[in-house]
N, C-alpha and C positions, 0 to 999 in steps of 0.2 A: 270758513263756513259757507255752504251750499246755498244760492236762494230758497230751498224747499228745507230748511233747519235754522232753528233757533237758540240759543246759549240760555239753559235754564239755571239759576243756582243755587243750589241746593247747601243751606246750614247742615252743617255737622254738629252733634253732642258738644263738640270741645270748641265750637266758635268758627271752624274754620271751613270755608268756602270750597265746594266741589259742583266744577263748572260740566253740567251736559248738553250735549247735544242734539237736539230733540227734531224730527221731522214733523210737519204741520201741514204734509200733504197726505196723512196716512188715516187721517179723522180720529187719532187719539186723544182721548183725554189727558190731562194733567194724572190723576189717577190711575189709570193703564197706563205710561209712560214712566212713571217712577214704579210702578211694580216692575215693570220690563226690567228695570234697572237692580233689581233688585233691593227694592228700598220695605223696611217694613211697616208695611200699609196693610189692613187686613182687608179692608173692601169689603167687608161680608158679606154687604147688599147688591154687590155688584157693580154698582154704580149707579142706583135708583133714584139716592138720596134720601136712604129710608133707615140708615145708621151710625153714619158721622165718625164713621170709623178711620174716615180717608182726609182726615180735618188738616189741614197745613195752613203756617200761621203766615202773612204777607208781608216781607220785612221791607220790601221794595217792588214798586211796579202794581200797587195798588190799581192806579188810573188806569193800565194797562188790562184791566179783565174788565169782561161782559158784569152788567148787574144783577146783582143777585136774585133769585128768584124767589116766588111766596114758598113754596115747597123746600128750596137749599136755608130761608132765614128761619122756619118752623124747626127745621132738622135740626140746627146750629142752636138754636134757641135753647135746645133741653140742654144742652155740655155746659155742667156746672162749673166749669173755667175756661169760658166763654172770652175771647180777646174780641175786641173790634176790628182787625185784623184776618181774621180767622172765616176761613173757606174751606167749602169741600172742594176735593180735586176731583172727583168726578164731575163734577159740575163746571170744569175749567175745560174749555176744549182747547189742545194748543192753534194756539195764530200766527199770523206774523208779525200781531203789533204787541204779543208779550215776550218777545228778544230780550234777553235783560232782565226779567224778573226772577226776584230772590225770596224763597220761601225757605221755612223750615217747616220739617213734623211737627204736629201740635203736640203737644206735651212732653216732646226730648228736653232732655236741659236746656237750661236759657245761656 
């Protein structure tokens, strides 16, 4: 691993961990980083924080993210299977101190 990348991991449907490797010097988010990836995320909003479409659940590395904002907990607030867990990735910028963190899509299988 590069100092300018971080090992993000990513739950799969069937349980099993698929590890990527994200650059933190490019000003992406969590949210345009796994779409890059081709992960299915609709973003619709773009990244505003204005549709919660981009919702990933935090299975690891919670302490590791920025706090949440009034406008990402309003957003999160309406999704009627709401975890405490549960963040937009747009609202995730990647850094160097979430190396290590484990999310899954909000509502793939558990």
């Amino acid at each position: 691993m590069e100092d300018n990348n971080i090992n993000i991991h990513v739950q799969n449907p069937d349980g099993s961990l698929t590890t990527l490797e994200a650059p933190v010097d490019m000003g992406l988010s969590l949210m345009e980083y796994l779409k890059a990836c081709e992960y299915d995320i609709l973003a619709t909003c773009g990244g505003m924080a204005l549709c919660a479409t981009c919702c990933v659940d935090v299975l690891e590395g919670e302490e590791k993210l920025n706090e949440m904002t009034d406008d990402e907990y309003a957003m999160l607030d309406t999704l009627p299977d709401l975890l405490p867990n549960s963040r937009l990735a747009c609202q995730l910028q990647l850094n160097p101190a979430m190396d290590g963190l484990v999310v899954k899509l909000h509502g793939s299988s558990e």
